[in-house]
Every structure is written in structure tokens, then in C-alpha cells.
C-alpha positions in Angstrom: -6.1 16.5 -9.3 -7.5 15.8 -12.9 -7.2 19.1 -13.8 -3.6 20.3 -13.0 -3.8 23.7 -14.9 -6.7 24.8 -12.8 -4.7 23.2 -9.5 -1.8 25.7 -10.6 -3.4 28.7 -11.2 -5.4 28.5 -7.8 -2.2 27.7 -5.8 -0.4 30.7 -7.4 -3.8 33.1 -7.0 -4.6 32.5 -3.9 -2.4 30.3 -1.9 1.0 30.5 -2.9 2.5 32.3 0.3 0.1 30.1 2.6 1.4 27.2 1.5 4.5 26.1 0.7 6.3 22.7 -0.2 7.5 21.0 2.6 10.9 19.6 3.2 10.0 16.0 3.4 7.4 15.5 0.6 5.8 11.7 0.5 6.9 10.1 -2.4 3.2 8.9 -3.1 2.0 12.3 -3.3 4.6 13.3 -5.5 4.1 10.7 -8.0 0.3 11.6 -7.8 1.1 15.0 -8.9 3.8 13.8 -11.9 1.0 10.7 -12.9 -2.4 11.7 -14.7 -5.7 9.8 -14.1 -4.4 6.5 -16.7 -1.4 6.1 -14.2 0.8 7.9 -17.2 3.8 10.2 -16.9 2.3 14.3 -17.9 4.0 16.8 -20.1 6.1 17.7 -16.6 8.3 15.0 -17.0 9.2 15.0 -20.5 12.5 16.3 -21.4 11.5 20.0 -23.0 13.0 22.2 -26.1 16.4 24.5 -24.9 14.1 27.6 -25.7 11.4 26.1 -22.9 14.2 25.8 -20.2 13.3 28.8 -18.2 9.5 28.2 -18.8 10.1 24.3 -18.1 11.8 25.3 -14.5 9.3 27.8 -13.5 5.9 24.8 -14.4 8.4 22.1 -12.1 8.4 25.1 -9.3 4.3 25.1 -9.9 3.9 21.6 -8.9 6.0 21.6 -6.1 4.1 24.0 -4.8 0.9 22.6 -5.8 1.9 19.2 -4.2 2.6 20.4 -1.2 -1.0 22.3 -1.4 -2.3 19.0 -2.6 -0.5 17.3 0.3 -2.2 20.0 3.1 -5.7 19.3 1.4 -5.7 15.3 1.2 -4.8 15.6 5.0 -8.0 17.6 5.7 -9.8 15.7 3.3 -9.0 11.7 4.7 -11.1 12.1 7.4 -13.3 15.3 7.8 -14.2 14.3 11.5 -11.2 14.7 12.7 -11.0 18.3 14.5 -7.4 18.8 13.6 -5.6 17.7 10.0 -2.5 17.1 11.8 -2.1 13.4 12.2 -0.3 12.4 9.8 2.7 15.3 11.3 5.0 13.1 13.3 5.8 15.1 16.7 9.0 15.0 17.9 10.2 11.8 19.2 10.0 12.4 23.3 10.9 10.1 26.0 7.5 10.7 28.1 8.8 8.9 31.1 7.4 5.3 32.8 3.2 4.6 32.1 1.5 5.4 35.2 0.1 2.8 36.9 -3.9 2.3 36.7 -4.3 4.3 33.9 -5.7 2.7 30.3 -3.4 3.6 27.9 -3.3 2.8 24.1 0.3 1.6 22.6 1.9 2.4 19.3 5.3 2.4 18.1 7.1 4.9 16.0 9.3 3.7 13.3 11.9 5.8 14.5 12.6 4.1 17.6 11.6 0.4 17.7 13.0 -0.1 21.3 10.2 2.6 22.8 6.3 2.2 23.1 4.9 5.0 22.8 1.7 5.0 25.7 -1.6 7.4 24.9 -4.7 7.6 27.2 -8.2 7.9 26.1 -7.9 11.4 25.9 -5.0 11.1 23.5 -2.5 12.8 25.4 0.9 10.8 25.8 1.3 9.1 29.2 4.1 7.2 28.9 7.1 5.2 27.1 8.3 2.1 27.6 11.7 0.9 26.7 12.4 -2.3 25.8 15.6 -3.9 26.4 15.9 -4.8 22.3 14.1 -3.5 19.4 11.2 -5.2 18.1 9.2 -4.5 15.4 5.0 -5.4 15.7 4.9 -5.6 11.5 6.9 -9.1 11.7 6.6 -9.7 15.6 3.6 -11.1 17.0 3.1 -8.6 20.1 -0.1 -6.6 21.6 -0.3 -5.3 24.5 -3.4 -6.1 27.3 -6.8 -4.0 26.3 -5.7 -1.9 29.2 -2.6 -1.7 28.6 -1.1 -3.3 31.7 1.2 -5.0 29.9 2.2 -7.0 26.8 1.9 -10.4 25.2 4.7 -11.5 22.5 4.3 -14.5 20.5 1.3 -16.8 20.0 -1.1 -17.7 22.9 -2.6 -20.6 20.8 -1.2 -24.1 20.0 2.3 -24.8 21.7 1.6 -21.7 24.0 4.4 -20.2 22.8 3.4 -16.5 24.5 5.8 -14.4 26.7 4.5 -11.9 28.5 6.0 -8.4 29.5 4.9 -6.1 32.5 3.9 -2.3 31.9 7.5 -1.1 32.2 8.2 -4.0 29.5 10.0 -6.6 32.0 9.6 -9.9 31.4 7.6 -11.4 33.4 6.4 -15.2 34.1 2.8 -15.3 33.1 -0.3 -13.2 32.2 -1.1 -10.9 35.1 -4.6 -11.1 33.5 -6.9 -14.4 33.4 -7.3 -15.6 30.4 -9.7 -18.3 28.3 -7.4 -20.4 26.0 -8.9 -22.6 23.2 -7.3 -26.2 21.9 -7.5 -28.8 19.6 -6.3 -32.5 20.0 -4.4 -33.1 16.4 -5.1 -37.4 17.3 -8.8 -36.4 18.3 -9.4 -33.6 16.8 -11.4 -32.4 20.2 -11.8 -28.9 20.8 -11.8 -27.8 24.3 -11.6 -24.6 26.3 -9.0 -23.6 28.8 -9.0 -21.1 30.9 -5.3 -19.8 32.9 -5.7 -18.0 36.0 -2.7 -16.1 37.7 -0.9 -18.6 39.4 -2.9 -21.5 38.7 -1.9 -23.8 36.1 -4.4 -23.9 32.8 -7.6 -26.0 33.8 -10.2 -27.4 31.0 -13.4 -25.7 31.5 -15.2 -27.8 28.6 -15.4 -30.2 25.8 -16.9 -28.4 22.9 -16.6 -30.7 20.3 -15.3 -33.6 18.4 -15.1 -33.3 14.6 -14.0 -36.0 12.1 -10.9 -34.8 11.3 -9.1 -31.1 10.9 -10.9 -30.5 7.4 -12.8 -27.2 6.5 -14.4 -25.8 9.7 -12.3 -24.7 12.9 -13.7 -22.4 16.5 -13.0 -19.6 17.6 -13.3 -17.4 20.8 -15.7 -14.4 20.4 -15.6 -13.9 24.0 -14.4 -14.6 27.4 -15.8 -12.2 30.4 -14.4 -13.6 33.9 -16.6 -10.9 35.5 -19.8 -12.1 33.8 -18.6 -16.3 34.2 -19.4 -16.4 30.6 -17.7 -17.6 26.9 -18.5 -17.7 23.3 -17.1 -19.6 20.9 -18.1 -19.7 17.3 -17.7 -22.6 14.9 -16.6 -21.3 10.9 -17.5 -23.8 8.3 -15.8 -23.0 4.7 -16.2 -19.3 5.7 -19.4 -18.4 7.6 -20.6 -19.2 10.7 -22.2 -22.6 11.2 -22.5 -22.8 15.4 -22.1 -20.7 18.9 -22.1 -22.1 21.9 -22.4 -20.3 25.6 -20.3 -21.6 28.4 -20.3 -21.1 31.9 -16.5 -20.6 32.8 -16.8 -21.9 36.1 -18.6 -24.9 36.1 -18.1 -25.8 32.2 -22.0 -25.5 31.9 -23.5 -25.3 28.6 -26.0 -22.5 28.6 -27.0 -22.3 25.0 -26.0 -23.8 21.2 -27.6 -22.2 18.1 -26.8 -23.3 14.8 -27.0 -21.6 11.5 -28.0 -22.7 8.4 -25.4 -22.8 5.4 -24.4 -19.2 3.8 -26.9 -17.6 6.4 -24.3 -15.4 8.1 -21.3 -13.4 7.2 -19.8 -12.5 10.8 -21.2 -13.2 14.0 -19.5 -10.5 17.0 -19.6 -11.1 20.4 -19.7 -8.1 23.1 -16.5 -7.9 25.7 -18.8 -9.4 28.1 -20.8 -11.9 26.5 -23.8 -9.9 26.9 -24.7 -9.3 23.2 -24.1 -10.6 19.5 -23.8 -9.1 16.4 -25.5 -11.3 13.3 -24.2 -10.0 10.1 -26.1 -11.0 7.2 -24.4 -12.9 3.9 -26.0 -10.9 1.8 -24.3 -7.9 3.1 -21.1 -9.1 1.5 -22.8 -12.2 -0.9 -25.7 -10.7 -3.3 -27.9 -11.2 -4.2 -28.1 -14.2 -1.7 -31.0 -15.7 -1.4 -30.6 -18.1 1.7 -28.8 -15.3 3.4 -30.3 -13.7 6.4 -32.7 -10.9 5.6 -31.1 -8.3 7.9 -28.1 -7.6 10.6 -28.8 -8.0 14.0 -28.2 -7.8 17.7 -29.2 -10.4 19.8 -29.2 -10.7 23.7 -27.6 -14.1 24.5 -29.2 -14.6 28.0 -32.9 -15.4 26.0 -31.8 -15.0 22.4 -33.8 -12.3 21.7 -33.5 -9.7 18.8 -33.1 -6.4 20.5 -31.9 -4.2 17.2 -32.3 -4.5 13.5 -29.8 -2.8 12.4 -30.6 -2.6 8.2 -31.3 -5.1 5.7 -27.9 -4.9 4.0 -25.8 -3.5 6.7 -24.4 -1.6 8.9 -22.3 -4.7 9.7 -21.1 -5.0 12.9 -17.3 -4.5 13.5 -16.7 -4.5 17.3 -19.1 -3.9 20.8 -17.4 -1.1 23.1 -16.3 -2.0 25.9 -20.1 -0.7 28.0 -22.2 -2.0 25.3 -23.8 0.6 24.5 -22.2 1.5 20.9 -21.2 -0.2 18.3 -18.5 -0.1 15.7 -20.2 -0.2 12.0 -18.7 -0.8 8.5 -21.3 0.7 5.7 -19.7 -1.1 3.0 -17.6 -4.5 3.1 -14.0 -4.0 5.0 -12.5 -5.2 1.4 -8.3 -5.1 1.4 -7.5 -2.7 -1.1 -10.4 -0.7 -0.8 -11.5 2.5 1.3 -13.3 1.7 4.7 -16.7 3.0 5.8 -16.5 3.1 9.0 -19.2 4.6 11.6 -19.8 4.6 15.6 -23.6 4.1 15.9 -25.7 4.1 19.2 -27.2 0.3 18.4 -30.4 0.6 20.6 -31.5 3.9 19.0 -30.0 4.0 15.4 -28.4 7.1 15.6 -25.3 7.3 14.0 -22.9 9.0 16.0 -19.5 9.4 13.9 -18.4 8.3 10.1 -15.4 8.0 7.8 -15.9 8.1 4.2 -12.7 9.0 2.8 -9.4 7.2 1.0 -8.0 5.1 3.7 -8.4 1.6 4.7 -9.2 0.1 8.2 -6.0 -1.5 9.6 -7.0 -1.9 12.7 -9.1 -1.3 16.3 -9.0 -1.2 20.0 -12.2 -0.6 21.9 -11.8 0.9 25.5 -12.5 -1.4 28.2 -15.6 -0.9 29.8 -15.9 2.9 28.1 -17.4 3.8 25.1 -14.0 5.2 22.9 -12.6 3.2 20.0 -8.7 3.2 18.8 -8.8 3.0 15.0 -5.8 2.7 12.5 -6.0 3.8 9.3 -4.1 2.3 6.3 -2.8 3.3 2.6 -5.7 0.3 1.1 -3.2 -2.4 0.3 -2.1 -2.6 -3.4 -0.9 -4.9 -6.4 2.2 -4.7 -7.8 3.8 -4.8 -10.5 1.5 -3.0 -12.4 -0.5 -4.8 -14.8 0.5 -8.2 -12.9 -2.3 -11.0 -12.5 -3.1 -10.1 -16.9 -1.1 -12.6 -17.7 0.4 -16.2 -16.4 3.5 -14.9 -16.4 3.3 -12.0 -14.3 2.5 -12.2 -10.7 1.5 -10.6 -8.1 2.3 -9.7 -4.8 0.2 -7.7 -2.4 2.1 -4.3 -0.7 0.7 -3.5 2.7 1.1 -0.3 4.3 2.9 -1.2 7.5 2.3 2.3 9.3 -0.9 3.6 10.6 -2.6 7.1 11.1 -4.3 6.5 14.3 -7.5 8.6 15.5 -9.8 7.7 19.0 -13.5 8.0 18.1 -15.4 9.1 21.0 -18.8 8.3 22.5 -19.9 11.5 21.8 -19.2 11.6 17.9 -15.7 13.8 18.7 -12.8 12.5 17.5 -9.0 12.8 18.4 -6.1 12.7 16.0 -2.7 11.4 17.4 0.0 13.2 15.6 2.2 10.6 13.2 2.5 7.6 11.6 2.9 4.3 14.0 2.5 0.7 14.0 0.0 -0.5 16.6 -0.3 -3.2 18.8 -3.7 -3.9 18.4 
């Protein structure tokens, strides 16, 4: 794109017939085709001499033509493990009849109709579409549906349990089909404890985790809760890295482990869907040079602590576990907003890296398949600044513009990968 002249002469050469502008042009690509590498307007745009008119017309043809080239070619080249360049191509809108029941299906919603989910299974073929009885939109709704896609959850499931839950034709319905671990904080107390909320049961404390001083600095979170393996994680964050994890049984409130971590020793720590396994991602894989940071990432088995993988000594950082255990979702460089992701699928216990990403868009978003080996991943424009220039001074600010739709791909256990056709907002 920095050379245009050489751009034009190559779409006219060789590819002129092949490929054409298309009707519905994206703005951004336009603009990146009337803007040069400084962000300033070209020759194109400048109004041109009466005697240039016809000469003027016929270089404003050129670029339309080149920009649709241009628009062909970033498609194949965003992600160059995708075995079609198509998913960006919205297909036509289809009404694919109720979800099956039993089947895992992955949800997204196309802008064009915010009153229809739009069902995919692992294979990314559409399944179903369920209508809801009034439109709702994900980017300012809180909704997700279940892993499996059994149903949905709208609202927050935190403090106030606000949460109302949907079936998988999108009725309402009274309560989560699905059991699920629940954590709270006393605001007199300020005692943590965990919750679980069976299906038709009301919610039972399973445990006291702590009691702080007051709400200050540090706060838990749930890494994992795995009914089939009686097992929960939580993870305490102090400032912003990990300070403590703690190992509950969920049916007796047992303690089974607590580890601490010294101060700026960890970026992340990531739990497996079962409880099985955690991820120890180093500081310095985001903080260096650091040097009280852990020397590498790692994978840990929780039953006797154990370091069963080192993964590098500045990353891969671990994103997400599938849902079998046996992969793992990698970032190569920090997941940074504004910045292109790295993203990779790596067999943990034997290094190999299965599938990567390395090209212009940012991670928005995942979805591992339960107890399979597939990831969901959406893919962003990396959010930007605007207005230009803002943040230079004290009296320009600025505000950050997100991308609210997604190209979506399934990665694959195998390194394949599977584009589904469009731009969507998930629910994941």
C-alpha cells in the first residue's frame, strides 16, 4: 500500500478483469487507499487542473479498482490459516429453524437482525436460530449463552443476582438449568464466600474464603468450578497480579490446597474447565525486565502441585485450557488493546505448536468447546484513539473506539481452521 503507482499498474496488468470493486466497499479500506503512510490526504483527492479532468477520472477509476483488489488481498492476508478468505462475506440472512437439542452449538448475532441468534456447531455449519421475543443487542446487554449452548444468561450473575436466564429456544425460564458456583462478598464484613446454586435448590454456602480489612485493592475471582470433578479455584488479585489460589472441595467446603505468590511474581494464573491444571504466567512476560518475576510460564497439576510443562521463559502465555485438557490457547506477545494479537493453539505436554495468527486483527474474544479440543475465537479491528492527535495536549481528549463486530473462525485440534462467513457480535 506504500507504493500506490506500483499497486495500479499491477491491478490494471494483471488483475483488472479478476477483480473488480465491490458494491459495498468498507469505508476503512477506502480511506486506507485515499490516506498515505503519515495519515495524509494523496494527490487523488486534491481538486485537479480542467485540462487533467479526463486523466483525473480515469486515476479515481484506478483506485477503486485497486481497493477493491486491496480489499480481496487484506482478507486473505488477516489470517493465512484460515482455508477460505471468505469470513468477512456476510451470507444471507436465513432463518435456520429451532437449535436441535443435544447438540453444542456456538451463538452469534448478526447486526442485521438483533431479534435472531444465529446457532453454529463445532463443525461450523449453522444449526439453528433462535428468535427472541425483543431485540437485544450483546454490545450494551450483558448476555452469553451456556458453554454448550443450552441456553442463555442475561444480566449479571454476581452481586444482587440480578441474572435471567433463557432456554435454548430463548424462553424465559426460572433458573439456570445448569449448576452453577457463585462467589460473594459481605460489604459490612467484607467476607468472601462461595456459593454454589443447584437446579431447584436454593443457593447453599460451600465455604468461607476469606476476610479482608476492608474492600481496598485486592478482590477473588473464580478460575474454575467443575461439578463433575467436586472441585473450585478461586484466585485472589492484589493491585493487578495474583497474590493467592485456593482449592475447594464443592461438596464438603474442604480446603484442599492454598499457595501464595510473592509480590509482582505472576501476570495471570488460568485454571482448566475442570480444575485439573493451572496455567502460571510470568510478570515478566508483560513487565521487563522484572527481576522478581517468575523465570518462566508454566503448567501446574493442582492435585500435587507439580510442574508438568515449561512452557518458555517469556511466554507463550496461557489464554484458555480446552475443554479435554489437552491443548492450550497461547498469546506470543501481550493481548494489548489496540494492538494485533498472536494468538496460537499449542499441544502443552509436547510443545508443538499446532495453529497461529500473526496478522492485523485483535483478539475480541473466545469460547473453548466443552470437553473437546476446538476453540471459538473473535477477531477485532485493534481498538483505536480518536480524535487524532488527542492525549498531546490537556485539552484534547480521548476516547477509545471499539470495534463492536467480530470476524469469527473455530480453530481445531488438528491445526485446521474454519471461517464463519460475516461479521457478528458474540456471546462469549
Amino acid at each position: 500500500m506504500a507504493d500506490l503507482r506500483t499497486e495500479i499498474k499491477d491491478a490494471f496488468d494483471k488483475e483488472q478483469g479478476a477483480f473488480p470493486p465491490p458494491a459495498a466497499m468498507r469505508h476503512e479500506v477506502i480511506q486506507s487507499v485515499l490516506l498515505d503512510r503519515h495519515g495524509n490526504r494523496t494527490d487523488v483527492g486534491r481538486q485537479p487542473n480542467l485540462q487533467w479532468v479526463g486523466v483525473a477520472a480515469a486515476i479515481l477509476i484506478t483506485v477503486a479498482i485497486v481497493a477493491g483488489l486491496m480489499s480481496v488481498r487484506l482478507a486473505q492476508r488477516q489470517l493465512p490459516a484460515r482455508p477460505s478468505p471468505a469470513a468477512s462475506t456476510p451470507a444471507p440472512l436465513v432463518d435456520y429453524g429451532p437449535p436441535p437439542a443435544g447438540v453444542q452449538l456456538i451463538y452469534v448475532v448478526d447486526p442485521r437482525n438483533y431479534s435472531w441468534l444465529q446457532g453454529y456447531d463445532w463443525q461450523g455449519h449453522p444449526r439453528g436460530t433462535v428468535k427472541l421475543a425483543q431485540p437485544i443487542d450483546p454490545a450494551t446487554v450483558v448476555m452469553r449463552q451456556q458453554a454448550d449452548g443450552s441456553g442463555f444468561v442475561l444480566g449479571y450473575t454476581g452481586k444482587g443476582r440480578t441474572a435471567s436466564y433463557l432456554d435454548r429456544l430463548g424462553q424465559p425460564i426460572a433458573e439456570n438449568p445448569q449448576a452453577e458456583c457463585n462467589l460473594a462478598v459481605d460489604q459490612q464484613t467484607f467476607t468472601w464466600t462461595l456459593n454454589i446454586k443447584l437446579p431447584g435448590h436454593a443457593e447453599q454456602q460451600v465455604a468461607v474464603i476469606a476476610r479482608d480489612e476492608g474492600i481496598g485493592q485486592t478482590g477473588i475471582s473464580l478460575a474454575a468450578c467443575s461439578f463433575s470433578n467436586d472441585v473450585a479455584i478461586l484466585v485472589r488479585t492484589t493491585i493487578s497480579y495474583p497474590s493467592e489460589l485456593w482449592v475447594i472441595k464443592l461438596s464438603d467446603g474442604t480446603l484442599l490446597a492454598h499457595h501464595t505468590y510473592a509480590a509482582n511474581m505472576l501476570g495471570s494464573v488460568v485454571a482448566s474447565p475442570d480444575g485439573a491444571y493451572v496455567a502460571e504466567n510470568s510478570m515478566a512476560f508483560t513487565s521487563s525486565p522484572n527481576p522478581m518475576g517468575a523465570v518462566v510460564n508454566q503448567i501446574r497439576r493442582v492435585s500435587d502441585w507439580s510442574v508438568v510443562a515449561i512452557l518458555g521463559a517469556t511466554g507463550p502465555e496461557v489464554l484458555a485450557f480446552s475443554g479435554d485438557d489437552s491443548l492450550v490457547l497461547t498469546a506470543n506477545l501481550p493481548i494489548t488493546e489496540g494492538k494485533p494479537s498472536h494468538v496460537g493453539l499449542m499441544d502443552w505436554r509436547s510443545g508443538r505448536m499446532l495453529w497461529h495468527y500473526d496478522s492485523p486483527e485483535q483478539l475480541g474474544g473466545l469460547l473453548a468447546q466443552p470437553n473437546g479440543r476446538d476453540f471459538a475465537i473473535a477477531l477485532m479491528t485493534p481498538t483505536r484513539l480518536e480524535p487524532s492527535g488527542c492525549g498531546q495536549t490537556v485539552q484534547t481528549a480521548c476516547r477509545a473506539v471499539e470495534d463492536t463486530q467480530r470476524d469469527v473462525i473455530i480453530a481445531h485440534g488438528n491445526g485446521s481452521t474454519t471461517p464463519i462467513a460475516g461479521r457478528f457480535v458474540t456471546l462469549w
